[in-house]
C-alpha positions as CSV (number, residue, x, y, z in Angstrom):
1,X,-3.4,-30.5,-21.0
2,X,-5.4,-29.7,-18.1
3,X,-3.0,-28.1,-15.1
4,X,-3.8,-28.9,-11.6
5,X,-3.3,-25.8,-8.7
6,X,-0.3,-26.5,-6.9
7,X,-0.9,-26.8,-3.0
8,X,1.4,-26.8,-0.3
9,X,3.3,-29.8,0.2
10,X,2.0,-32.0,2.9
11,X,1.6,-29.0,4.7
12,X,1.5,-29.6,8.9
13,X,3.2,-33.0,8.5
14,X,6.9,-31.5,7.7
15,X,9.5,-32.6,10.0
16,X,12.3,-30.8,11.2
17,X,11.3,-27.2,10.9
18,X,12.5,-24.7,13.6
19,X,9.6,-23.5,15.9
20,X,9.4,-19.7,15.1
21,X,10.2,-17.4,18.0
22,X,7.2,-15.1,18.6
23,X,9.5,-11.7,18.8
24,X,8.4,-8.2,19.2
25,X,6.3,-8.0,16.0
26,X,3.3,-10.8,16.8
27,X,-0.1,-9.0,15.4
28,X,-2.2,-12.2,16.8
29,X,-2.4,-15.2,19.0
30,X,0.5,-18.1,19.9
31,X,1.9,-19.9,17.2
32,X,0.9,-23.2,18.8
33,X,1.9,-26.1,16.5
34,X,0.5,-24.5,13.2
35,X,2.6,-25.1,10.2
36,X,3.9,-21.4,8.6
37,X,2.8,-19.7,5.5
38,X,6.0,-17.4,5.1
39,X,5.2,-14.0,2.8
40,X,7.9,-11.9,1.2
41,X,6.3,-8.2,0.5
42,X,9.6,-6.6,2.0
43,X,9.0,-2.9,0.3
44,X,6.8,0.1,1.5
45,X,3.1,1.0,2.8
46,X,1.5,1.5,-0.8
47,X,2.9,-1.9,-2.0
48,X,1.8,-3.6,1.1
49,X,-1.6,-2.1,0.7
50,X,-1.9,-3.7,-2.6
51,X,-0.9,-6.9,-2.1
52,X,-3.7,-7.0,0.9
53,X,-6.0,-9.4,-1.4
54,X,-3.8,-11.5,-2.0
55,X,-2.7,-11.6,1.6
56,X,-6.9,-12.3,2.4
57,X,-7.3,-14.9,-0.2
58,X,-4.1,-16.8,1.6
59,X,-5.6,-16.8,5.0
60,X,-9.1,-17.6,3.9
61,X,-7.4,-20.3,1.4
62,X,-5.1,-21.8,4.8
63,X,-6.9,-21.0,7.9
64,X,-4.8,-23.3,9.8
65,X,-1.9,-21.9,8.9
66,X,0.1,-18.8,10.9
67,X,0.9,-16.4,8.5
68,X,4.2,-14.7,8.6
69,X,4.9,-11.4,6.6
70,X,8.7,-10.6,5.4
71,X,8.7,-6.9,5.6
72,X,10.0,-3.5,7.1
73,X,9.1,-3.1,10.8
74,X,7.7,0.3,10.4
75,X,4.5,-1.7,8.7
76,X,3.8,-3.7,11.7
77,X,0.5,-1.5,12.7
78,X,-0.3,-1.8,8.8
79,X,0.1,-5.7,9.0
80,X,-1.8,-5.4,12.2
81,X,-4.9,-3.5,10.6
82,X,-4.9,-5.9,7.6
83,X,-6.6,-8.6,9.8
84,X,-4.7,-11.9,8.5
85,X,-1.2,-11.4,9.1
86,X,-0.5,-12.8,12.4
87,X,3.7,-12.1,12.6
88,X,5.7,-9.5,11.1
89,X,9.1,-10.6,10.5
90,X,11.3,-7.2,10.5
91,X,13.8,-6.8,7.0
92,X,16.1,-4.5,6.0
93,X,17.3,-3.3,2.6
94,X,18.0,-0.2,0.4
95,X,15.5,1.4,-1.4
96,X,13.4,-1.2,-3.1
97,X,16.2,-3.9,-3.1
98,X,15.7,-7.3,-2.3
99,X,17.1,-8.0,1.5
100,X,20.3,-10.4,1.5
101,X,18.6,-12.2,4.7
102,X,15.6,-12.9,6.4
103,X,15.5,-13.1,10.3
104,X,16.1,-16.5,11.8
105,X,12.1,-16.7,13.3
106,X,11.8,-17.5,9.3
107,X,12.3,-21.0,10.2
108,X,11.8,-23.4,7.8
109,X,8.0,-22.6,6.4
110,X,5.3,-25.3,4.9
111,X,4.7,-22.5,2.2
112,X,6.4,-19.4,1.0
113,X,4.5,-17.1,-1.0
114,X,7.0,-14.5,-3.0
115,X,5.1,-11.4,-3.1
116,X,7.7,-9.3,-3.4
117,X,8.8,-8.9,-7.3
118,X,9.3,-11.6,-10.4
119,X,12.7,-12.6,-9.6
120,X,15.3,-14.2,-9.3
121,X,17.0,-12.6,-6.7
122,X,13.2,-13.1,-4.3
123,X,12.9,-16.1,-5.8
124,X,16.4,-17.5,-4.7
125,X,16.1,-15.8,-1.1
126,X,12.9,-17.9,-0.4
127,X,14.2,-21.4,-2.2
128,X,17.0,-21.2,0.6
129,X,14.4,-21.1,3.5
130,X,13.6,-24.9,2.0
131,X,9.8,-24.7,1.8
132,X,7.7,-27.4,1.9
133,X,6.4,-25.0,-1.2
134,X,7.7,-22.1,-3.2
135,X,5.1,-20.0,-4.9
136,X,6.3,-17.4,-7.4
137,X,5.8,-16.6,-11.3
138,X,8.0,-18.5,-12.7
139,X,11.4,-17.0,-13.9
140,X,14.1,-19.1,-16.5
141,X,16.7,-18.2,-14.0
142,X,15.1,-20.6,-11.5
143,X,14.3,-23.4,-13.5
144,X,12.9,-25.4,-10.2
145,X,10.3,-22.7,-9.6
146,X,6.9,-23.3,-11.6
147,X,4.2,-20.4,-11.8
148,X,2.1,-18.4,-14.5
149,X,4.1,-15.6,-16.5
150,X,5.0,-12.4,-15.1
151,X,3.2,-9.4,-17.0
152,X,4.9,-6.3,-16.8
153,X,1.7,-4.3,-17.8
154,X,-1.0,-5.2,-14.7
155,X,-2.5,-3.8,-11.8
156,X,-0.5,-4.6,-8.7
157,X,-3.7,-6.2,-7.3
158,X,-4.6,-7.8,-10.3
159,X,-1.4,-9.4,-10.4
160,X,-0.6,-11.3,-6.9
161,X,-4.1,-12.0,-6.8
162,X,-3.8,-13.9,-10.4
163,X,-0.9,-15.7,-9.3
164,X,-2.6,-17.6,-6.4
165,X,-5.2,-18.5,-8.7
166,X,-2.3,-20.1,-10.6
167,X,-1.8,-22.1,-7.5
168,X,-5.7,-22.8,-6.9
169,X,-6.7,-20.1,-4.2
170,X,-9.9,-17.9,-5.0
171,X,-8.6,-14.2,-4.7
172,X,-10.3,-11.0,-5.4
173,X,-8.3,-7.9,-6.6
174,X,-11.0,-5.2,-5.0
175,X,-10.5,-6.8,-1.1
176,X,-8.6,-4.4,-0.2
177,X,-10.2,-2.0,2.5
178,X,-9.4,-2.0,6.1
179,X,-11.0,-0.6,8.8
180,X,-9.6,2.4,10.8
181,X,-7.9,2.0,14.2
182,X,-9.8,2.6,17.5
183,X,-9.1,6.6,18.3
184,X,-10.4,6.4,21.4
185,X,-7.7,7.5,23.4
186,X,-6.4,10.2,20.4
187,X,-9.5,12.5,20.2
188,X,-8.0,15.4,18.9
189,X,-7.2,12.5,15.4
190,X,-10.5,13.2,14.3
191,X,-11.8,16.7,13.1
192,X,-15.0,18.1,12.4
193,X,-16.5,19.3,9.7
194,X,-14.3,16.8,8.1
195,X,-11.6,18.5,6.2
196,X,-10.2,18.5,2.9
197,X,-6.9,16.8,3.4
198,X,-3.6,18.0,1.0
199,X,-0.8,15.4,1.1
200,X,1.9,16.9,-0.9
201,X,4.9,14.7,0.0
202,X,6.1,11.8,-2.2
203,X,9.4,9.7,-2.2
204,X,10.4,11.1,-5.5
205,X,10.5,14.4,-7.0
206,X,8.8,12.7,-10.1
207,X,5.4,12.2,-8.1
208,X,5.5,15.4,-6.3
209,X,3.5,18.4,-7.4
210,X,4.3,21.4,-7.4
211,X,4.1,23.0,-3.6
212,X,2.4,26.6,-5.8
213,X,-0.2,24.7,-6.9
214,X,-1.1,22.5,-3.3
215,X,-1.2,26.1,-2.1
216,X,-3.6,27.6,-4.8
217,X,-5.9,24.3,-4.6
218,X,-6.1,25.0,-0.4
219,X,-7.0,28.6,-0.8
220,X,-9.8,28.0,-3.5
221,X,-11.1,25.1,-1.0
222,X,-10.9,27.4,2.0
223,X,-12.6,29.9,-0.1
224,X,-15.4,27.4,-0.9
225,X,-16.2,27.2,2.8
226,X,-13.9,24.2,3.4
227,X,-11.6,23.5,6.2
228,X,-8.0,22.4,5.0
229,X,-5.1,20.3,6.5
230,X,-1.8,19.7,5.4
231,X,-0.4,16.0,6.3
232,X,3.6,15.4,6.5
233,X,4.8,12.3,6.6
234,X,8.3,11.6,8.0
235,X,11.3,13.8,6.8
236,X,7.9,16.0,5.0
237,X,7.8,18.9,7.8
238,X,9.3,21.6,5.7
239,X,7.3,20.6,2.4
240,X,4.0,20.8,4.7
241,X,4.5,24.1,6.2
242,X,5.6,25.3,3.0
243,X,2.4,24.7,1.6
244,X,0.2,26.4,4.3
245,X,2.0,29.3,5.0
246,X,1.7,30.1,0.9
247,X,-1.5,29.2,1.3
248,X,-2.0,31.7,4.3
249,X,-3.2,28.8,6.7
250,X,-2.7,29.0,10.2
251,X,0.5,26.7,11.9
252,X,-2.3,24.2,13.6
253,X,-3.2,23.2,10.0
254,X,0.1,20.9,9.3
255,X,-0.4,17.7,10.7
256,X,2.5,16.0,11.3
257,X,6.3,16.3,12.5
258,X,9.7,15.6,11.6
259,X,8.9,11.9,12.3
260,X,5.1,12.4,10.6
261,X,1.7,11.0,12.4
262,X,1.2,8.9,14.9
263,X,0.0,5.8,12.3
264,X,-3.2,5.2,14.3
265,X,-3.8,9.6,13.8
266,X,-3.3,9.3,10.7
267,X,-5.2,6.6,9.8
268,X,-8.5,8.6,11.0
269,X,-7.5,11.8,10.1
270,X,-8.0,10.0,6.1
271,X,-10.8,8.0,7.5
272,X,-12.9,11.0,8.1
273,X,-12.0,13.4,5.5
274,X,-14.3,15.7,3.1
275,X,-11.6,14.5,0.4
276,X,-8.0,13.2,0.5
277,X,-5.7,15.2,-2.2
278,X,-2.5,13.6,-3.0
279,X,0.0,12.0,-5.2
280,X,0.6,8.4,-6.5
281,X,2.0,7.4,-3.1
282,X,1.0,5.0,-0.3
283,X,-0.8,7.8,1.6
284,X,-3.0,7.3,-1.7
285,X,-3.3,3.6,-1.3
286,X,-3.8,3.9,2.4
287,X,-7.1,6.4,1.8
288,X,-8.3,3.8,-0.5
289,X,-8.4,1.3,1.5
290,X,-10.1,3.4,4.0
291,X,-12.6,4.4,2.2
292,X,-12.0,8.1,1.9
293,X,-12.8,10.1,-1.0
294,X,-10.1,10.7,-2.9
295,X,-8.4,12.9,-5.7
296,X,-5.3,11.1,-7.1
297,X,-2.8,13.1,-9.2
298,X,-0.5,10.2,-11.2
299,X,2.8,11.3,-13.1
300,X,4.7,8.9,-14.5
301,X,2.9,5.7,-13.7
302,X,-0.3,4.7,-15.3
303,X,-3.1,4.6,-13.1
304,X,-4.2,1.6,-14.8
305,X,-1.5,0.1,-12.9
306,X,-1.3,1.4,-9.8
307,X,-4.9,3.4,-9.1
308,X,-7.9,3.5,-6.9
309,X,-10.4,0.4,-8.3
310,X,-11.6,2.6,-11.5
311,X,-15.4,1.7,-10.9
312,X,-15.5,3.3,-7.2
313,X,-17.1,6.4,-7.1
314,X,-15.2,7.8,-4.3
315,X,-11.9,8.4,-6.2
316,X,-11.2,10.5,-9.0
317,X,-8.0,10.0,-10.9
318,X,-6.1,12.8,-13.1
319,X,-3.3,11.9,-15.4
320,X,-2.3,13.3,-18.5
321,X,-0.1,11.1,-20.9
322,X,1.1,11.4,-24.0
323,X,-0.5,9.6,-27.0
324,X,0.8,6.3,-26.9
325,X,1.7,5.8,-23.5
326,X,2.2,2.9,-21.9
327,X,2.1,1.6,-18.0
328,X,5.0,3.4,-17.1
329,X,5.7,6.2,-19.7
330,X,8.0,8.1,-16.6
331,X,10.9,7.4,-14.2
332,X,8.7,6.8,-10.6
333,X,12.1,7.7,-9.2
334,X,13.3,10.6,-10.9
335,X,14.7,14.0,-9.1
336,X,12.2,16.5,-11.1
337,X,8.3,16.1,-11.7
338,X,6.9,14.1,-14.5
339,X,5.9,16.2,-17.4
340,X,2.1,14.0,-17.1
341,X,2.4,15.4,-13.6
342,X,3.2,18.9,-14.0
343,X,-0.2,18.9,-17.0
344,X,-2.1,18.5,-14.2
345,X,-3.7,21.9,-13.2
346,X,-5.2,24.0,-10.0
347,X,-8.6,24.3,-11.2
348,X,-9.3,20.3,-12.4
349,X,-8.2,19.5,-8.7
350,X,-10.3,22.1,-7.0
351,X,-13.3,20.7,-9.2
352,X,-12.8,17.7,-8.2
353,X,-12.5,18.4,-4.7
354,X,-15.6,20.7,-4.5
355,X,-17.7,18.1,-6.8
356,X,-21.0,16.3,-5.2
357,X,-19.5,13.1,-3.7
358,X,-20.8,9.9,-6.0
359,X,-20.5,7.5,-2.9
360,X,-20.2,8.8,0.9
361,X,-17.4,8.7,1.7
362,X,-16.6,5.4,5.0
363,X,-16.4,7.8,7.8
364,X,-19.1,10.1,6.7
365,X,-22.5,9.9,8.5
366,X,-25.3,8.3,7.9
């Protein structure tokens, strides 16, 4: 039997749902009378920047919809740069729990999209919104709540873009680039010759490497000719200047506080790199998007399902499982380095740094 996409219901026509307040965290224009597309991503900058297809295919799919993203108010200038989110409603929650709430501008939405995780506890904490429309995989937990199957073993892309193709949208897993934010007042974010960027924070022991080794890969760059900088992201300071001064780069070379970059800084620090070096983090997802050449260093997640797009030229991945591994052979959240990390070695990173670029990278010149 032939299944037909789900749409929202009646969406526009529903009565009695709450005007939204507009609130501190409107990325675009007045709400006006548009009925809401409500969007529950609520975790961190890496798993926002994946789901940014599927966030693309829901604005092109419902232009005349506002779009509302659920999610940490820290990614507001994120949601902002993304181009189709128009309000960011702020959430709260430990670690990568779901929250127990959602802020009352919620309202009552024609549509809510659960791009957040395969349930039930997301699944329940959109249903009590009362949509017009719930779209989720489904889950037996929540009998009420049709959708294709959740795969454990997919690309984050791959996967929220497959499940609005479930529901009829046309969705491509490889939108997923943004352009950088206008610099023009922050001069001193962009540096020339473009450096060779080391990022060696991560939230979790498991996906850091080793601060010896970010400090051997920056002198054998700086020894190649190349000029070095050290990013710290907030809470990272220590790591960061750990790094250069065994590295014997001067102070000026951390970039980067007790509260990290400015996001805008940031953003074209990456932009205009030589090469961005890092771990499997959201500083990695957020170069990819930008189109910055990349060397990815992957522990105990698979890149296969959470990498660069594996037919771009401008990233190369390293990871070094054992036979037979699967997606996620490692704990992501462990307090000591993946063994796949730690096979990772100084020289196959400075190769890949040094290496002829197979695509320019976006903020080269032309």
């Amino acid at each position: 039997m032939t299944r037909a996409p789900r749409t929202p219901a009646a969406p526009g026509r529903r009565t009695g749902a709450r005007p939204a307040a507009a609130g501190p965290y409107a990325l675009a224009g007045p709400r006006g009378s548009r009925p809401a597309v409500l969007v529950l991503r609520a975790l961190g900058t890496g798993d926002l920047l994946t789901a940014v297809p599927a966030l693309r295919a829901l604005r092109r799919g419902l232009p005349d919809h506002e779009l509302l993203l659920a999610a940490p108010a820290g990614l507001a200038p994120l949601a902002r740069l993304t181009g189709c989110v128009d309000r960011l409603l702020p959430t709260t929650a430990r670690d990568r729990e779901v929250p127990a709430d959602l802020p009352p501008a919620a309202g009552r939405p024609a549509l809510a999209v659960n791009l957040h995780g395969s349930g039930p506890a997301s699944h329940r904490l959109l249903a009590r919104l009362d949509p017009g429309a719930l779209w989720a995989f489904r889950h037996p937990s929540v009998p009420g709540v049709p959708g294709p199957a959740w795969l454990p073993d997919e690309h984050e892309r791959h996967r929220w873009c497959r499940l609005l193709r479930w529901y009829g949208l046309a969705a491509d897993p490889d939108d997923l680039r943004i352009d950088p934010p206008d610099t023009a007042g922050a001069p001193d974010a962009v540096a020339y010759p473009p450096p060779v960027v080391l990022h060696p924070g991560a939230q979790a022991p498991s996906r850091r490497w080793p601060v010896d080794r970010f400090a051997a890969v920056a002198r054998e760059v700086r020894r190649a000719g190349r000029p070095v900088v050290v990013t710290a992201g907030p809470g990272e300071e220590t790591l960061a200047r750990a790094v250069a001064e065994r590295a014997g780069l001067a102070p000026s070379a951390v970039r980067g506080g007790a509260d990290g970059l400015p996001f805008d800084t940031l953003c074209a620090l990456l932009a205009g790199a030589a090469c961005v070096v890092v771990g499997d983090t959201g500083i990695a997802h957020l170069a990819t998007a930008l189109g910055a050449r990349s060397v990815v260093l992957h522990g105990p997640v698979s890149p296969a399902l959470w990498g660069p797009p594996q037919d771009d030229g401008r990233h190369t991945v390293l990871w070094h499982p054992d036979p037979g591994d699967a997606g996620r052979p490692g704990d992501p959240h462990a307090d000591r380095p993946d063994p796949r990390l730690l096979r990772i070695g100084v020289d196959e990173v400075v190769a890949a740094v040094l290496a002829p670029a197979r695509v320019a990278p976006a903020g080269a010149a032309s």
